[in-house]
C-alpha positions in Angstrom: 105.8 115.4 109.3 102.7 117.0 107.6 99.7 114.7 107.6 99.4 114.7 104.0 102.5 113.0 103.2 102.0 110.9 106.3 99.5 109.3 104.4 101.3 109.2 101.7 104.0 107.4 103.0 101.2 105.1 104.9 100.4 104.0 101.2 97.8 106.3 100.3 97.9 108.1 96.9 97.5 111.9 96.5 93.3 111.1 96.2 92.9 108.9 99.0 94.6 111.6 100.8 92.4 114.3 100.1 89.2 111.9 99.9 90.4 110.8 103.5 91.4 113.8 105.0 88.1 115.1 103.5 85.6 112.8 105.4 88.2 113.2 108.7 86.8 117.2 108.5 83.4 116.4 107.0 82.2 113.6 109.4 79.5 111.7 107.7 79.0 112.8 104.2 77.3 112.0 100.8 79.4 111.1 98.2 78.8 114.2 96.8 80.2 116.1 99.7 83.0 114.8 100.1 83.9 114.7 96.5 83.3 118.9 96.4 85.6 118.7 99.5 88.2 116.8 98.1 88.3 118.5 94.2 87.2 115.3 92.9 85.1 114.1 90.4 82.1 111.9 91.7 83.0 108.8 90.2 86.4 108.8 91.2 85.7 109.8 94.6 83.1 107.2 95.2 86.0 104.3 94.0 88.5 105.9 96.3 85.4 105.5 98.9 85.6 101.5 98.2 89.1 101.5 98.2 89.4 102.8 101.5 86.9 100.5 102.7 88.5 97.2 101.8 91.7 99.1 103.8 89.2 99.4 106.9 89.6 103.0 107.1 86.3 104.4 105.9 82.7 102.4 106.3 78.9 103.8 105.6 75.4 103.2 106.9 71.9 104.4 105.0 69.7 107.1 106.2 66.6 107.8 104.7 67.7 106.0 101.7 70.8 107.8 101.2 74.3 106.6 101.6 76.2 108.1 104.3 80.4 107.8 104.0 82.1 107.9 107.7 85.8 107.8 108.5 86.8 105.4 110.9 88.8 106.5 113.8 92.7 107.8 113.0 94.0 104.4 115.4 92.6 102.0 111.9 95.6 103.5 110.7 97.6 100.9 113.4 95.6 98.6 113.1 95.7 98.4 108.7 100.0 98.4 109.5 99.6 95.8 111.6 97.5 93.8 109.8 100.3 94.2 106.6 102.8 93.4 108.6 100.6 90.0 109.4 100.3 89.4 105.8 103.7 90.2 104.7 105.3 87.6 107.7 103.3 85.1 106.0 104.3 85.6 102.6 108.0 86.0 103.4 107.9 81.9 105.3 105.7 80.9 102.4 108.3 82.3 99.7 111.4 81.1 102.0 109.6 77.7 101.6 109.4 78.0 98.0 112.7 79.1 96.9 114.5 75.6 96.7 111.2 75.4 93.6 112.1 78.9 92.1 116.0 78.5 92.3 115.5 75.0 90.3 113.0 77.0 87.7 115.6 80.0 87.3 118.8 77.6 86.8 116.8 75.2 84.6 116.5 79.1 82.4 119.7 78.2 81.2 123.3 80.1 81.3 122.6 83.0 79.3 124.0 86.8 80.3 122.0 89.1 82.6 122.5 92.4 82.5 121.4 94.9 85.1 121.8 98.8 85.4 121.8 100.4 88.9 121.8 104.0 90.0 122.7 106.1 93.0 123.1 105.3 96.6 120.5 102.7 96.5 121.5 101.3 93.5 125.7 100.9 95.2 123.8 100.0 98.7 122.3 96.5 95.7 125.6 95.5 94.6 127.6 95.4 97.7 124.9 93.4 99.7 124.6 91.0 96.0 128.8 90.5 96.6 128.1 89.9 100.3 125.6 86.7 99.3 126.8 86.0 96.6 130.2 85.2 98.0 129.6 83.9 101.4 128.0 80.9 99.5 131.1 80.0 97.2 133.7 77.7 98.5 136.5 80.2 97.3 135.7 83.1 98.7 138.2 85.6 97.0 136.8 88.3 94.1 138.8 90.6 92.5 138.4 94.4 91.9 140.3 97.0 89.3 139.8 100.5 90.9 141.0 103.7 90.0 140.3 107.5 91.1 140.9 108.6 94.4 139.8 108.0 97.8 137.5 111.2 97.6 135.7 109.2 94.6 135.8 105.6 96.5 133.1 107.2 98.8 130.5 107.4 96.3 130.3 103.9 96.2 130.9 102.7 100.1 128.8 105.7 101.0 126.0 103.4 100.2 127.3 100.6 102.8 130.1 102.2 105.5 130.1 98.7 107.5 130.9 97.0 103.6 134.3 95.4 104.9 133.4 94.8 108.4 130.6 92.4 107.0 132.7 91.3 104.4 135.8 90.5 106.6 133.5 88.7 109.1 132.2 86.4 106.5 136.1 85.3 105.7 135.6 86.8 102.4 138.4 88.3 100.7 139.4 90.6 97.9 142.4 91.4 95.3 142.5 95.0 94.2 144.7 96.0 91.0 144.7 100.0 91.8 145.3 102.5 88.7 146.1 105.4 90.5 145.7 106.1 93.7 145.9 103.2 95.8 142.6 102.8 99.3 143.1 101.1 102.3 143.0 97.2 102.7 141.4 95.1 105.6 142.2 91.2 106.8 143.5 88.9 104.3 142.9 91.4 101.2 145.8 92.0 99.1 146.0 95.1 97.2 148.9 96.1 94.1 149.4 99.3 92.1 150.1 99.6 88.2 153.0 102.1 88.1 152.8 105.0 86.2 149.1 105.5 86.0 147.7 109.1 85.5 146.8 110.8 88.5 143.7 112.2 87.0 141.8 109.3 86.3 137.9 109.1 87.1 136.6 106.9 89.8 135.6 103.4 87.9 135.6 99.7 89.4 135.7 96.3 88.0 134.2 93.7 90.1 134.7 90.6 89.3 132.5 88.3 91.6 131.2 84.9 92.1 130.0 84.8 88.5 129.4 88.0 88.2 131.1 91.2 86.5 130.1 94.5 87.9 131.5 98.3 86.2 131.0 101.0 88.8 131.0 105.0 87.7 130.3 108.2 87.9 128.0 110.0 85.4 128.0 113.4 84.2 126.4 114.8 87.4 129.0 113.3 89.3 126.1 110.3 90.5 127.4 106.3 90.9 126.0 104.2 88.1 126.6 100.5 87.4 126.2 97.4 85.2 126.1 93.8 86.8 126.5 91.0 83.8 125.9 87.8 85.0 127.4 84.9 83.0 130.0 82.2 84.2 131.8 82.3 80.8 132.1 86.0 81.3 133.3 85.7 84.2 135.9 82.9 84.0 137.6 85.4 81.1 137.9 87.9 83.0 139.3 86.2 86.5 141.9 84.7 84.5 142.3 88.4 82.7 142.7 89.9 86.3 145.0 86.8 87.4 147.3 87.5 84.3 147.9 91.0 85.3 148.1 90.2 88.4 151.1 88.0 87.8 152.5 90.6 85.8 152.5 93.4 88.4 154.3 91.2 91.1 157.3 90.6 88.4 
């Protein structure tokens, strides 16, 4: 990888990475220096200087009155990810400790609908993990799914998780399908039927219909996955007993 976007991906921005990499060629330098170096105005450059101080990555010393700006050797760069990773362990226990106080806050909010839009791999890779919590904490542990489009088009959204069922299946969490068109694979106790007659051509799309929850899975017109999670326990009660209707109806 090119040191530049190492840095970048360090958690520098495009000017700490050129003030850095500046000073790193220059050795100890004015401000001034190292901001002609860098392309960078002198006020910015000097900030950026403080910036990477506080990070332990640059520090300075006076010489005949003048302030001197020296980079501090490449191994900091360790050290600074090891001291995050310090930091971030101790936020994570002190948030785990806190959660019971945030979950009471966040149900006292009420019982009104959440809507949220995802995108992409990422965005798939969000809602399967949200069924996988969200249902191995319900007593029933059975959501339902209307799917249609083919297999091909399945794998835009379990492209995002491959080992989806395995983890599903190995938290005893099951799932109904109602297939329009052509019909996927099932796994354990899942239970899968087909509405006869659908067209052949239909689009990939999915209901989801989970733990209070209600998520529509696409594609756009670039051919990416898109979805919409509401969350709402009215909304959801409709529609389970929606899906259990037609579900009922199928089998006769």
């Amino acid at each position: 990888m090119e040191i530049p976007a190492l840095l970048r991906n360090f958690g520098l921005s495009d000017k700490e990475t050129a003030v850095y990499l500046a000073l790193i060629e220059l050795g100890p330098s004015s401000v001034r220096a190292v901001a002609d170096r860098a392309a960078i105005n002198r006020g910015t450059t000097y900030d950026i200087l403080r910036a990477l101080i506080a990070q332990g990555l640059v520090t300075y010393f006076h010489k005949q009155a003048k302030q001197f700006f020296v980079a501090e050797p490449p191994e900091k760069l360790l050290n600074a990810i090891d001291e995050r990773e310090e930091k971030l362990a101790a936020v994570k226990n002190d948030i785990r400790e806190s959660l019971p106080r945030l979950q009471a806050i966040f149900e006292r909010s009420g019982n009104r609908p959440a809507v949220k839009f995802y995108e992409g791999e990422r965005g798939m890779k969000q809602i399967l993990q949200d069924i996988l919590e969200t249902m191995k904490g319900r007593e029933d542990k059975t959501y339902f799914v209307y799917s249609s489009g083919t297999a091909e088009d399945r794998k835009h959204l379990y492209a995002a998780m491959p080992e989806f069922n395995k983890k599903r299946t190995d938290k005893k969490i099951i799932v109904r399908v109602i297939s329009l068109g052509e019909a996927g694979g099932i796994f354990g106790l899942d239970e899968r039927r087909q509405i006869p007659g659908a067209p052949a051509d239909l689009k990939m799309t999915h209901e989801l219909i989970y733990g209070g929850k209600i998520a529509h899975i696409g594609l756009d017109d670039s051919g990416n996955s898109v979805g919409v999670v509401v969350e709402n326990e009215s909304i959801y009660g409709m529609q389970q007993r929606i899906f259990e209707f037609n579900w009922q109806a199928i089998k006769k």
